[in-house]
Backbone as numpy.savetxt, mean C-alpha at the origin, in Angstrom:
# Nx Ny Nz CAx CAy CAz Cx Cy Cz
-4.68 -14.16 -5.98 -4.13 -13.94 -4.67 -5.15 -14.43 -3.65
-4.91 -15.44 -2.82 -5.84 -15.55 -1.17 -5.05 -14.89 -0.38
-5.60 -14.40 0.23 -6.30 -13.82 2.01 -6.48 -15.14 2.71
-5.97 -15.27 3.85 -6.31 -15.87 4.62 -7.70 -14.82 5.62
-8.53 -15.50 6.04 -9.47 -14.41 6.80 -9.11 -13.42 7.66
-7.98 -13.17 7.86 -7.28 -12.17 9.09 -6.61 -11.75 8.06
-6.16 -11.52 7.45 -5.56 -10.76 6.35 -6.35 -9.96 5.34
-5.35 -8.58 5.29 -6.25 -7.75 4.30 -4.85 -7.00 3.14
-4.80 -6.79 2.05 -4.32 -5.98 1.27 -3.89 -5.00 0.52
-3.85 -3.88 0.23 -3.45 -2.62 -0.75 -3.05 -3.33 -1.62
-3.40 -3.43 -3.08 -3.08 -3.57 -4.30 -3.24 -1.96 -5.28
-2.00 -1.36 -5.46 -1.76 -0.47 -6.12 -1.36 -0.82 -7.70
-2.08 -0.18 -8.74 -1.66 -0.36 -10.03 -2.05 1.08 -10.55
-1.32 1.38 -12.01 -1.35 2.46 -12.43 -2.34 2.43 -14.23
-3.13 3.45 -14.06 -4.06 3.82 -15.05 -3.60 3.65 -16.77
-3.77 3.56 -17.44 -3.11 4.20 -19.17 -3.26 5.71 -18.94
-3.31 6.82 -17.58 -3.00 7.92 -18.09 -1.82 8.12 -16.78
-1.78 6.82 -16.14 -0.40 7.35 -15.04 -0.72 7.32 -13.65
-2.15 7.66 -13.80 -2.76 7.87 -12.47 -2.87 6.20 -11.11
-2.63 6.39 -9.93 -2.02 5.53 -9.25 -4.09 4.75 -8.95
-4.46 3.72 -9.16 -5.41 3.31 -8.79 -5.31 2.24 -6.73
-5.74 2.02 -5.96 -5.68 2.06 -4.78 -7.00 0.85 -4.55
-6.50 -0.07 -4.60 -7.49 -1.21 -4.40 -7.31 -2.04 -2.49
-8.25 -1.94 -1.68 -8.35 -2.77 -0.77 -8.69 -3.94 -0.90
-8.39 -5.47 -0.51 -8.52 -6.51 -0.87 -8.65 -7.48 0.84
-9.71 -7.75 1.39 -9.87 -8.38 2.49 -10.54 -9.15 3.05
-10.44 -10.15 3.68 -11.27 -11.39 4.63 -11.87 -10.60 5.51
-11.21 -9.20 5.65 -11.57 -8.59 7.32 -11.77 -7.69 7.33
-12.67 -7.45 6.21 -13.34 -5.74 6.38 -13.90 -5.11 7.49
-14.52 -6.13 8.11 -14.80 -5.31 9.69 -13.77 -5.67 11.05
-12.60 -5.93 10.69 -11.53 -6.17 11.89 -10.64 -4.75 11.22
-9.35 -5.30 12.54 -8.58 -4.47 12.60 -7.54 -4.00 11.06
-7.27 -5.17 10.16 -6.63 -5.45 9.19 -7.11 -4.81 8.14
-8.63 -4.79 7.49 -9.68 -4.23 6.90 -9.50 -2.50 7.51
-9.76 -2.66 8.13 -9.56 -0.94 9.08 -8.56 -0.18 8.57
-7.59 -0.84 8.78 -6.03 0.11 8.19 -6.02 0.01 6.94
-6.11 -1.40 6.08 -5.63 -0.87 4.69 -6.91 0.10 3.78
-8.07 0.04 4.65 -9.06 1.49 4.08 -8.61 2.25 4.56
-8.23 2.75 5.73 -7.61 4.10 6.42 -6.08 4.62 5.41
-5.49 3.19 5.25 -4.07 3.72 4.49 -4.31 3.84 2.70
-5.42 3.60 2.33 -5.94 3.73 0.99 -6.67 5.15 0.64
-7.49 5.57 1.97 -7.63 6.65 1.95 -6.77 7.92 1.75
-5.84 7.19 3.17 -4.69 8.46 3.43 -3.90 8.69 1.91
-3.60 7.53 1.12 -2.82 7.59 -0.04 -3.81 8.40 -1.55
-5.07 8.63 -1.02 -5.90 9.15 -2.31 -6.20 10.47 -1.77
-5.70 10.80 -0.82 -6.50 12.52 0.05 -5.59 12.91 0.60
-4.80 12.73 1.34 -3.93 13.52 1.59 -2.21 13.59 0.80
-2.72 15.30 0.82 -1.71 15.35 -0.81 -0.11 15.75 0.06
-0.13 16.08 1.06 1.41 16.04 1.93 1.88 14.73 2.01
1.20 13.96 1.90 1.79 12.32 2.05 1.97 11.99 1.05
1.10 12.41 -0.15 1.40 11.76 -1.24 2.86 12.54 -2.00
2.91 14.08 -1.59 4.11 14.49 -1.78 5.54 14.06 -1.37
5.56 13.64 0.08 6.16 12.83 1.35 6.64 11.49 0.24
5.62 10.78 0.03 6.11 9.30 -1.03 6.93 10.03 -2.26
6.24 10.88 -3.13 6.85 11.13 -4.18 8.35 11.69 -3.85
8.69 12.65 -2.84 10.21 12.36 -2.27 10.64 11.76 -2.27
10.34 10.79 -1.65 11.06 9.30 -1.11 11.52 8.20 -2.54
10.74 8.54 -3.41 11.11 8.19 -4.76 12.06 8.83 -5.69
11.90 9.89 -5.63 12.59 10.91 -5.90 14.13 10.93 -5.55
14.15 10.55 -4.10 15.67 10.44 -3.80 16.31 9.04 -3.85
15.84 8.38 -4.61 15.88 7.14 -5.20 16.07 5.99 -4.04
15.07 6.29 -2.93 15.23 5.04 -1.81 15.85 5.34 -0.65
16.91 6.81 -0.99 17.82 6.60 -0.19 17.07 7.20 1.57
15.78 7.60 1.63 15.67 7.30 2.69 14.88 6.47 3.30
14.60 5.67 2.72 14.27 4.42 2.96 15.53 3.20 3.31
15.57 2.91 4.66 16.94 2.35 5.20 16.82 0.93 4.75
17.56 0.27 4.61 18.16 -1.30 4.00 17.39 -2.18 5.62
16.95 -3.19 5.19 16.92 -3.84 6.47 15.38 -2.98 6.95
14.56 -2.69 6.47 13.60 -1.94 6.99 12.34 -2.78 7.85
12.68 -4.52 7.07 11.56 -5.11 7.90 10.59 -5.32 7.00
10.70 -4.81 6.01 9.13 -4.92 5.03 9.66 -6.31 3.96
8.73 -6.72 4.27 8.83 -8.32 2.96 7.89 -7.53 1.78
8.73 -7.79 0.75 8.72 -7.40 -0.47 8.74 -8.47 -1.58
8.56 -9.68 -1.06 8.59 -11.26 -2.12 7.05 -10.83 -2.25
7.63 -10.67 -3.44 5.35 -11.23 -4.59 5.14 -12.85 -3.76
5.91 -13.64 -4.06 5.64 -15.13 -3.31 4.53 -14.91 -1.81
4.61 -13.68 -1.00 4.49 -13.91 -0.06 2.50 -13.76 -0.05
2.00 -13.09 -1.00 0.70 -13.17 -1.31 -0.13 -13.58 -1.98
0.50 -14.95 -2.67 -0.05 -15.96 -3.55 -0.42 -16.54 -2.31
């Protein structure tokens, strides 16, 4: 995967015991881009209301997660 230098990443993968691993990946560790996906890597390893919050949202199989949400979801888009 490249980064362009203004670009930064969350790469999430899961353990052989299940457990969710939380990787930051960035050109821009000291900009704004770098900033959030450590802040949102954090938030996803410590706070356990959010992580409960996601596990809902899975749970109800998407459904509140609205169609049309805006999020690009093509793997293509980070090669």
């Amino acid at each position: 995967m490249k980064l362009k230098n203004n670009q930064s990443a969350l790469i999430l993968e899961t353990d052989e015991n299940g457990e969710i691993i939380v990787e930051v990946i960035s050109g821009d560790h000291k900009g704004i881009t770098g900033a959030l996906c450590k802040a949102m890597a954090i938030k996803l390893m410590q706070d356990v209301d959010f992580q409960e919050e996601l596990m809902e949202m899975l749970d109800e199989d998407n459904e509140t997660m609205p169609e049309g949400d805006g999020i690009n979801t093509d793997k293509d888009v980070l090669t």
